[in-house]
C-alpha positions in Angstrom: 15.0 -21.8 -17.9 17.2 -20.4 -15.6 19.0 -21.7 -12.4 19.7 -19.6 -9.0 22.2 -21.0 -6.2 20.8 -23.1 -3.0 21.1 -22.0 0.5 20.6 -24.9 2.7 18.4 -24.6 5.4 18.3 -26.9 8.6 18.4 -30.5 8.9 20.2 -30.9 5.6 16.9 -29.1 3.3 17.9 -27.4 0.2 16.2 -24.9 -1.4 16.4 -22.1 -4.1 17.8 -19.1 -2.7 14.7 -17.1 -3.4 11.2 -18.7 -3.0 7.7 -18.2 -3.8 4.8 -17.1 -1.2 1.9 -18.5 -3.1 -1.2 -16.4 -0.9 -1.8 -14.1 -3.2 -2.7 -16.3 -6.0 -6.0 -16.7 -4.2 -7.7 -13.6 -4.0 -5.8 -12.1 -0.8 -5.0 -9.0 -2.3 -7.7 -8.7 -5.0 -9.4 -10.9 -7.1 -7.3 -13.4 -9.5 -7.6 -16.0 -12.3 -6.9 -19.5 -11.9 -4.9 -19.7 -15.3 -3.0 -17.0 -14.9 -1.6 -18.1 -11.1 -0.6 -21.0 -12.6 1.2 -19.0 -15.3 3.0 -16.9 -12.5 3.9 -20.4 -11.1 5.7 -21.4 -13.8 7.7 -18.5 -14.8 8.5 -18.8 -11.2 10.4 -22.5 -11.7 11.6 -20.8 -14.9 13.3 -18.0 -13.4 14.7 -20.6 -10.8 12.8 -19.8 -8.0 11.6 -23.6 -6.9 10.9 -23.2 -3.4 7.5 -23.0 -3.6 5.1 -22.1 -0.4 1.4 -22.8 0.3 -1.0 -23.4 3.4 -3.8 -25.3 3.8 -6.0 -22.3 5.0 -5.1 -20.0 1.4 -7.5 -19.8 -1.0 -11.6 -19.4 -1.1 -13.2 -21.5 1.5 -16.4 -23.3 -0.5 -19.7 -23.0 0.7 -21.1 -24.4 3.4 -17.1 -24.7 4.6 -15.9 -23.9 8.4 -12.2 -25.5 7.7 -9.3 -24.6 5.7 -10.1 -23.7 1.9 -7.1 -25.7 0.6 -7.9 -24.0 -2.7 -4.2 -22.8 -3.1 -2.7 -25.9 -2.6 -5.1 -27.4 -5.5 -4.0 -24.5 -7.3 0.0 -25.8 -7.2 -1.1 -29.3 -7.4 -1.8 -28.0 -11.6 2.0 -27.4 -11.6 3.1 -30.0 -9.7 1.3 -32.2 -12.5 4.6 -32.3 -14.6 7.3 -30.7 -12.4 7.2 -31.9 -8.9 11.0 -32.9 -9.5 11.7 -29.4 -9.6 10.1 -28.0 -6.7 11.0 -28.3 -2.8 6.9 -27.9 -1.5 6.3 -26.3 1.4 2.8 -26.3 3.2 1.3 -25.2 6.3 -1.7 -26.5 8.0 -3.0 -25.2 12.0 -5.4 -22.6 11.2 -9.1 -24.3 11.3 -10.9 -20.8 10.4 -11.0 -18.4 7.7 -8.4 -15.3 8.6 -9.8 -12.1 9.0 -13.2 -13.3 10.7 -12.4 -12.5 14.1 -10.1 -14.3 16.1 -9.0 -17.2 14.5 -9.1 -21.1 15.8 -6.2 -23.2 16.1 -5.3 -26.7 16.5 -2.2 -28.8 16.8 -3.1 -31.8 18.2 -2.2 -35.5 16.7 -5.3 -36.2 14.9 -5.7 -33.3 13.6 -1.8 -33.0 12.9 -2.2 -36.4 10.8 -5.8 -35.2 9.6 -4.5 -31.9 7.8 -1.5 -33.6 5.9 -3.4 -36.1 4.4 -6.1 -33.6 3.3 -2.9 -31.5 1.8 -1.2 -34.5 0.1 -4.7 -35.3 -1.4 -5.0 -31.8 -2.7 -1.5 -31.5 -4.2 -1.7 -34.6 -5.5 2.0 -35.5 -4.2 2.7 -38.1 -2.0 5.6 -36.3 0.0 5.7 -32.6 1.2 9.2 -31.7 1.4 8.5 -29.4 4.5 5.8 -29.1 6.5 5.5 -26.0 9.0 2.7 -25.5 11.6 1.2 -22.5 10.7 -0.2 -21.5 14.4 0.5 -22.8 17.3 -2.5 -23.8 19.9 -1.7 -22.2 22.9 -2.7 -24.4 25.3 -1.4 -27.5 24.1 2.6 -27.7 24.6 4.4 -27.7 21.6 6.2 -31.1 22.0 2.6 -32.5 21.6 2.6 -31.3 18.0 5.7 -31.9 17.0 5.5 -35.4 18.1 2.7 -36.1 15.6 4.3 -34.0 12.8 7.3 -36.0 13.5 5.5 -39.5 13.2 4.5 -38.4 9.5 8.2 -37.9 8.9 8.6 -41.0 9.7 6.0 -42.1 8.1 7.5 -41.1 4.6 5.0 -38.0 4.1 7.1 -35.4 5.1 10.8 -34.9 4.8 11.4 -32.0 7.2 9.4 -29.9 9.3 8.7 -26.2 9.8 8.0 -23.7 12.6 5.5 -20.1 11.9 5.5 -17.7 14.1 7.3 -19.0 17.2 8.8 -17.8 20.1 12.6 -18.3 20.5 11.6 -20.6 23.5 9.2 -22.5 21.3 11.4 -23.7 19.1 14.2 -24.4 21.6 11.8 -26.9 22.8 10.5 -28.1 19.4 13.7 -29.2 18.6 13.7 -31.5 21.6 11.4 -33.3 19.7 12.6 -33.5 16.4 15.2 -31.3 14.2 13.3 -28.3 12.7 14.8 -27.0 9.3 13.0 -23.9 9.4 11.0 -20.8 11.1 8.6 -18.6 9.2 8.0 -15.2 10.1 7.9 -11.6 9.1 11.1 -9.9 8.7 11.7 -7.2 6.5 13.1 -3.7 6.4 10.5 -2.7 8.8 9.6 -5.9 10.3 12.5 -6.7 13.1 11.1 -7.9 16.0 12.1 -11.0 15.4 15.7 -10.3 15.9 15.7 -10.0 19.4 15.2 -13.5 19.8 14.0 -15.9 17.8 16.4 -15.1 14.7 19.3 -15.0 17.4 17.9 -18.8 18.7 18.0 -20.5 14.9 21.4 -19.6 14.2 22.3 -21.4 17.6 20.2 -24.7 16.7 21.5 -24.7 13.1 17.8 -23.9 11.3 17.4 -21.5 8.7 14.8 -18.9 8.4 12.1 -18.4 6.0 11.0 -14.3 5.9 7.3 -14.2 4.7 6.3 -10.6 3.7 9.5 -10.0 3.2 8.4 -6.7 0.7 5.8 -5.4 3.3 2.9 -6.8 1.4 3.9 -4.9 -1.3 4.4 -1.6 0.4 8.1 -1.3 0.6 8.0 -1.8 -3.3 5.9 1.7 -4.0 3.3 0.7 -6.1 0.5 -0.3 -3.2 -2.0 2.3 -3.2 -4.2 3.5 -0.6 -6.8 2.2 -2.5 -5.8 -1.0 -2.7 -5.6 -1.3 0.8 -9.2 -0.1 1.5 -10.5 -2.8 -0.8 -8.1 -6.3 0.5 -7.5 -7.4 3.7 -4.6 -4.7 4.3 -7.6 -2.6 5.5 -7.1 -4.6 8.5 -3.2 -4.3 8.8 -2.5 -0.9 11.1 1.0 0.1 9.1 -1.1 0.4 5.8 -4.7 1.2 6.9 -4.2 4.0 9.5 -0.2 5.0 8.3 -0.4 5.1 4.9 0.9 8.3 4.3 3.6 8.7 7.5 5.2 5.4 6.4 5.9 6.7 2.9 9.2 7.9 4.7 10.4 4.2 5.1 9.6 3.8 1.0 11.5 6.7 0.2 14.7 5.6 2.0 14.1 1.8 0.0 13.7 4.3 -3.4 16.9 6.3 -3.3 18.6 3.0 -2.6 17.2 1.4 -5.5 17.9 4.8 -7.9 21.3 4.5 -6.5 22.4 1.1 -7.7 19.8 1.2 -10.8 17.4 -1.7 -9.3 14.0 -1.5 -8.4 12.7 -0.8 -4.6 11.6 -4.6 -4.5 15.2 -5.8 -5.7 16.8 -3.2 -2.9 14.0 -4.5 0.5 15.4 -8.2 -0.8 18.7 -7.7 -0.9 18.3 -6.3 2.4 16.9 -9.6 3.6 19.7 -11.3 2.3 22.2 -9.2 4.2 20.7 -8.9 7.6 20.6 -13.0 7.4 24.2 -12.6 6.7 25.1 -10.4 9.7 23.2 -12.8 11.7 25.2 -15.9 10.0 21.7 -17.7 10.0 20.6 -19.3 6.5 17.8 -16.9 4.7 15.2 -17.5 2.1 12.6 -15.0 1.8 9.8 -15.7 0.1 7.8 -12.8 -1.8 4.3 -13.1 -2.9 3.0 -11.8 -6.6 0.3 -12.8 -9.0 2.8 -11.3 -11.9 5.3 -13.0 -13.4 7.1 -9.8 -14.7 7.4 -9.7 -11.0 8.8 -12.6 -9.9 11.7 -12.4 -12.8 12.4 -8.8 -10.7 12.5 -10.9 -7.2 14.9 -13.4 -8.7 16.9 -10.2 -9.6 17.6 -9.4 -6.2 19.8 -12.8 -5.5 23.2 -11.4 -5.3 23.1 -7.7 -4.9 24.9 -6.1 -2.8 24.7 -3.2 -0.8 27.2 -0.9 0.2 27.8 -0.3 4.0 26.5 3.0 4.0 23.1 1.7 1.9 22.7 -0.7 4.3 22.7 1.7 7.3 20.1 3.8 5.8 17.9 1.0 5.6 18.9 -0.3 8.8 17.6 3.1 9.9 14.2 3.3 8.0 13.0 0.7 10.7 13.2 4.0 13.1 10.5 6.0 11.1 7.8 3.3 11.1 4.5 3.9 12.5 2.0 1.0 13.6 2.3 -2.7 14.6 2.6 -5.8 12.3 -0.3 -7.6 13.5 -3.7 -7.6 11.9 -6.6 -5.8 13.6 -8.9 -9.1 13.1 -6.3 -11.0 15.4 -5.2 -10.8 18.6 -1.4 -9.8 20.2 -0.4 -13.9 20.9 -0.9 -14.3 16.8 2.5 -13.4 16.3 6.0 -14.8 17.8 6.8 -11.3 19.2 3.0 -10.8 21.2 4.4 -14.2 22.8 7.8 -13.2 23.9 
């Protein structure tokens, strides 16, 4: 086993300075077997990385099933089994609907705040989620409203500190009105930076860290996604991949000859990136990348510590210049993300 340092996050939460986006143990990205996510998983805490991330909505939804599939979180819960001691578990719940059918539903209110952590605790089979992010906000409920009820299950012993995706920099201003928030979720990568305008700016004010998902572009920035691949998962309905495949090869490029020139891999180089633009903004950053291999996540882990030179670091800076389409998926509309909110 191997151990990697801590960054702490707000409100006093420490975690592994590299986590573990769980989605794509459940068929996201292509089909997947139960054993050998839970393989993945624990070469994961093996290599160190113990900040482990789930959601209520990942996974298959049963038959018969209009709510959240909770299959990924059952999925963790076989780890979890006999090393809960090692992990700092992170869920989500918000999303009522499956993604990628349309516009998705959304709820935040107290019952259903109080509803969806129960159902998760049940399914992990812990009795304490160390944080606990809304996923989506609903729009036409104030945000206070939710927070509120997350915060009575904090004090309530069920949660230990909560978590913000995808909101505004106003949003969480307010949130933490409420109660302290320890962490946002939301893309930011290499050419994901929309965030930075504001809501990256406003953590580092209120003292909570941020948690980058997709930190490797789904996989693109790494080189090995094919076009092929995208046509068959639900990158079909993301515009960067589906309709840019081949002009955002440009971006890749740049992340290669970075990673040929300090001998790492392109994955190892759009981390350390991460890592660095956290730095310049002085707020606390764990990404958290997403792979059903565990050769993979050993290479992830890699990336704690590297450095880039100045010049490097430009380049990449730069590579956010040559890319062509939104962030968004097609299947959801503008307000799903922080930066259609702004």
């Amino acid at each position: 086993m191997t151990s990697l340092p801590t960054v702490t996050l707000g409100n006093g939460l420490d975690v592994s300075a590299l986590g573990f986006g769980s989605m794509a143990l459940s068929d996201v990205y292509g089909t997947t077997d139960p054993d050998d996510a839970v393989r993945t998983l624990h070469a994961a805490l093996d290599a160190g990385v113990t900040f482990l991330d789930t959601a209520d909505v990942y996974g298959t939804p049963r038959e018969g099933s209009t709510g959240p599939a909770g299959t990924n979180e059952e999925l963790l819960a076989r780890v979890l089994t006999d090393r809960r001691d090692e992990v700092q578990l992170a869920t989500k719940f918000g999303i009522t609907g499956k993604v990628g059918d349309g516009a998705v539903p959304t709820r935040g209110d107290r019952d259903y705040v109080r509803q969806s952590c129960e159902a998760s605790l049940r399914r992990l089979g812990v009795e304490t989620i160390d944080l606990h992010y809304m996923h989506r906000r609903q729009l036409d409920l104030p945000i206070t409203d939710t927070v509120a009820a997350m915060a009575e299950l904090v004090a309530e012993g069920k949660v230990r500190h909560l978590g913000l995706s995808e909101v505004t920099a106003a949003e969480l201003a307010e949130a933490t009105t409420v109660h302290p928030v320890a962490a946002v979720q939301s893309e930011w990568s290499i050419w994901s930076r929309d965030v930075e305008a504001n809501v990256v700016p406003k953590a580092r004010e209120l003292g909570v860290g941020f948690v980058p998902y997709s930190p490797l572009g789904r996989g693109f920035l790494t080189g090995t996604v094919t076009a092929e691949r995208v046509a068959s998962t639900m990158l079909s309905k993301q515009p960067r991949l589906a309709d840019h495949f081949e002009a955002n090869q440009k971006v890749v490029e740049v992340v290669r000859e970075v990673a040929a020139e300090l001998g790492v891999t392109p994955a190892q180089i759009a981390l350390a990136w991460v890592y660095a633009q956290g730095a310049a903004f002085g707020v606390p950053t764990v990404p958290i990348p997403g792979t059903r291999s565990a050769q993979r996540v050993v290479e992830n882990a890699g990336a704690v510590g590297l450095t880039l030179t100045a010049g490097q670091k430009a380049r990449l800076d730069a590579a956010a210049d040559l890319v062509e389409g939104g962030r968004n998926f097609t299947f959801s509309s503008d307000d799903w993300i922080s930066s259609g909110r702004e």
